[in-house]
N, C-alpha and C positions, 0 to 999 in steps of 0.2 A: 626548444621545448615550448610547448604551446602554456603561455603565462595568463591566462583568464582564471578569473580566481571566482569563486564560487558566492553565490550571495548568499548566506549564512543563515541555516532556517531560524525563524524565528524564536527567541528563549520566551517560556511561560510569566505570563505576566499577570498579576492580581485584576488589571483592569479587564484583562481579556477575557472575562466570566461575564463583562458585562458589557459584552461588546453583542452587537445584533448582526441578524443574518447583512441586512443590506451593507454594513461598514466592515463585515468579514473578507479580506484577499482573496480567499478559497468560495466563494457562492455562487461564482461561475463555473465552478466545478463539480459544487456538490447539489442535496435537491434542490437549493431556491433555484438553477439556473433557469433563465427563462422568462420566472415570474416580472409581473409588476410589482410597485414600490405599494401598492396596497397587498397584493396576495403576499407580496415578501416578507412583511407585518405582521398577515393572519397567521403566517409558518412559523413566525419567529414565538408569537406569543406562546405556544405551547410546547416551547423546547427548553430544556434545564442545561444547564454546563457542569461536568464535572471535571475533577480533577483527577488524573492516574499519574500515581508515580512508577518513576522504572524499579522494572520488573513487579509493579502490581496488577493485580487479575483484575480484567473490566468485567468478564461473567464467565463462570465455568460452563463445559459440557453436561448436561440436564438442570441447569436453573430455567425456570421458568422465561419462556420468553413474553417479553413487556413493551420493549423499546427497538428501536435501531439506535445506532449510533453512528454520528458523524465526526472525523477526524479532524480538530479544527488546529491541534498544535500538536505535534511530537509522529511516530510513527508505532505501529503495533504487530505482533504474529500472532496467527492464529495457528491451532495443534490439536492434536487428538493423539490418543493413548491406540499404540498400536496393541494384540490381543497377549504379546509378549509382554506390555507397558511401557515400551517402546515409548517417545514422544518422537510424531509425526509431523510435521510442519507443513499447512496445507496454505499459508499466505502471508504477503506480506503488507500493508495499509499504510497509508501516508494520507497527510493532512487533503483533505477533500470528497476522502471514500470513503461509503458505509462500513458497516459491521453489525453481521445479526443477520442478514438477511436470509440465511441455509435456516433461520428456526419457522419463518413463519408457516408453512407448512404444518408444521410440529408442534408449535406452540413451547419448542424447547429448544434449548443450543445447543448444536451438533460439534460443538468445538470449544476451546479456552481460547481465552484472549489475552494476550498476556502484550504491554509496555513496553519498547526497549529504550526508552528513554521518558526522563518525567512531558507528560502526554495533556492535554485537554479533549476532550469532547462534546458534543452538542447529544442532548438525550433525547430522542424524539418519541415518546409514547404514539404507540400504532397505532391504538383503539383513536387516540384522537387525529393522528393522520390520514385514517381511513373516511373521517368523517369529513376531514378537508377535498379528501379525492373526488368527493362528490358536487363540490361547491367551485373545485377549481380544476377544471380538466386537465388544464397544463401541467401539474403538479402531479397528477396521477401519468400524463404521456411521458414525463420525465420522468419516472419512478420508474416506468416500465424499461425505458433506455437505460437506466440504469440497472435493471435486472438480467437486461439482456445482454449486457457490457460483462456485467456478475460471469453467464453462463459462458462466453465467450473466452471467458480466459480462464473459466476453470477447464476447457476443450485445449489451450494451449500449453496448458501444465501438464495433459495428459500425452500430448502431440514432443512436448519437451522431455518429458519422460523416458516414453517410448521408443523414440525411432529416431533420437539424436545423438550422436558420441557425444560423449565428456566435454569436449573443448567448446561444441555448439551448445552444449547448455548453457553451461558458464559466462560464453561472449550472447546469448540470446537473455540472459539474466539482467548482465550489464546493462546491452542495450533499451532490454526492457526498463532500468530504473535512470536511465539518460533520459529519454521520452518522457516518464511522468516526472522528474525533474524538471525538463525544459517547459513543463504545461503550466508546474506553476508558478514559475517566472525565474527560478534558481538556474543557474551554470548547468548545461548538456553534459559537459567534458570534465566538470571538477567539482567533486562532493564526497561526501566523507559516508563511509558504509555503517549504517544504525546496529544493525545485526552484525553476532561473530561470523567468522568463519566455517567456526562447527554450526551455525545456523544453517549456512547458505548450504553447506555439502547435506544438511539433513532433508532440504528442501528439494534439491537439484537431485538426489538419490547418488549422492558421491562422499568420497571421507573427506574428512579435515584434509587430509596427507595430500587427496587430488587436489582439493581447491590451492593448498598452499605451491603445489608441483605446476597448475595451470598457469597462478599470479606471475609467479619466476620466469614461465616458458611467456606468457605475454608481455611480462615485461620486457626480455632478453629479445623479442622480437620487437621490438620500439612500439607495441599498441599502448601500452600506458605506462605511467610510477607508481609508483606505491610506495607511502610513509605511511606507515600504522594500518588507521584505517581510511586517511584520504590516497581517493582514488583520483588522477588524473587519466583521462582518455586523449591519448596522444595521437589515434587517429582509429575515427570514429566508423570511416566508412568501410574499413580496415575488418573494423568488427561487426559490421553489420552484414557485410559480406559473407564471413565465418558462420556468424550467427545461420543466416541464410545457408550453408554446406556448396559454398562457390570457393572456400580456400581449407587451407588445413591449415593448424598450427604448429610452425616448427617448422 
């Protein structure tokens, strides 16, 4: 069994509300990346930090949109109410990526946001980011990669949806949060899942019943273990494969 043990995200800490873009782990990932240590200053002065505890809303569907929001500690989903009242789950956020960005169009939020764990954020007011875009191109070119990063993966949610059996969502999920695991410096192969169960089947468009039926049939196949909710990936290329519809499981 593959014994790499996961580096442990970080726990919320009092000082970390007064920590700045350039000393944040995460600003190579989110907008400062790029900038210089002067533009990384201008970005920083006009960002707030809040606090979210889990299972607290950062903003409902039609609040007024004001801010993006950047993930600096904890992870979040986002959802909408389906026309039955349904809750829909249309993502999932980890420390590094925005949130808000489906409102600017609207000038409102298209979704809730809800904490799965106590959370920090960086609060970035638009109006005054907009005015940065104009002083600092690099920061507006990065804004855009980042929009376009946004629309890219909302096409793969739709591609995952659609035209994948059950087993390829599931191992193309995985692999999808191995990837932004290993970006931001944490264990590829061993990390513990923020979200339940009934999340991940809400999201994937499958029940509780399949994702618990999938864990069992990938465990029993040696791709991973499972205790609780730490997930070991016991061979990764295994699942990227699946993920890909180059194997079947079982």
């Amino acid at each position: 069994m593959n014994q790499v043990t996961a580096r442990a995200a970080p726990l919320l800490d009092v000082t970390a509300l007064r920590s700045s873009c350039l000393s944040c782990s995460m600003h190579q990932l989110c907008l400062p990346m790029g900038l210089d240590e002067s533009d990384m200053q201008r970005l920083d002065g006009i960002i707030g930090r809040r606090r979210v505890p889990r299972d607290g809303v950062l903003y409902r569907i039609g609040d007024k949109f004001t801010a993006l929001y950047a993930v600096r500690v904890g992870q979040f989903k986002t959802y909408q109410a389906n026309p039955d009242g349904a809750e829909q789950i249309t993502g999932f956020q980890m420390s590094g990526e925005l949130l808000g960005m489906d409102a600017i169009s609207t000038d409102m939020h298209q979704c809730d946001a809800m904490a799965l764990e106590d959370s920090e954020v960086c609060e970035i007011p638009f109006a005054r980011l907009e005015e940065l875009f104009s002083d600092i191109p690099a920061l507006l070119r990065h804004f855009h990669r980042i929009m376009s990063k946004e629309i890219t993966r909302e096409q793969s949610v739709i591609l995952l949806l659609g035209n994948m059996r059950a087993e390829q969502r599931f191992a193309a999920f995985l692999v999808n949060l191995s990837s932004r695991y290993a970006a931001r410096g944490y264990s590829s192969t061993n990390f513990q899942l923020r979200m339940t169960r009934e999340d991940i089947g809400n999201y994937l468009g499958l029940t509780i019943e399949s994702i618990s039926r999938l864990l069992s049939r990938l465990k029993k196949d040696g791709l991973l273990a499972v205790s609780n909710r730490n997930l070991e990936l016991l061979d990764l290329p295994a699942l990227k494969a699946l993920a890909a519809g180059n194997d079947a499981c079982g």
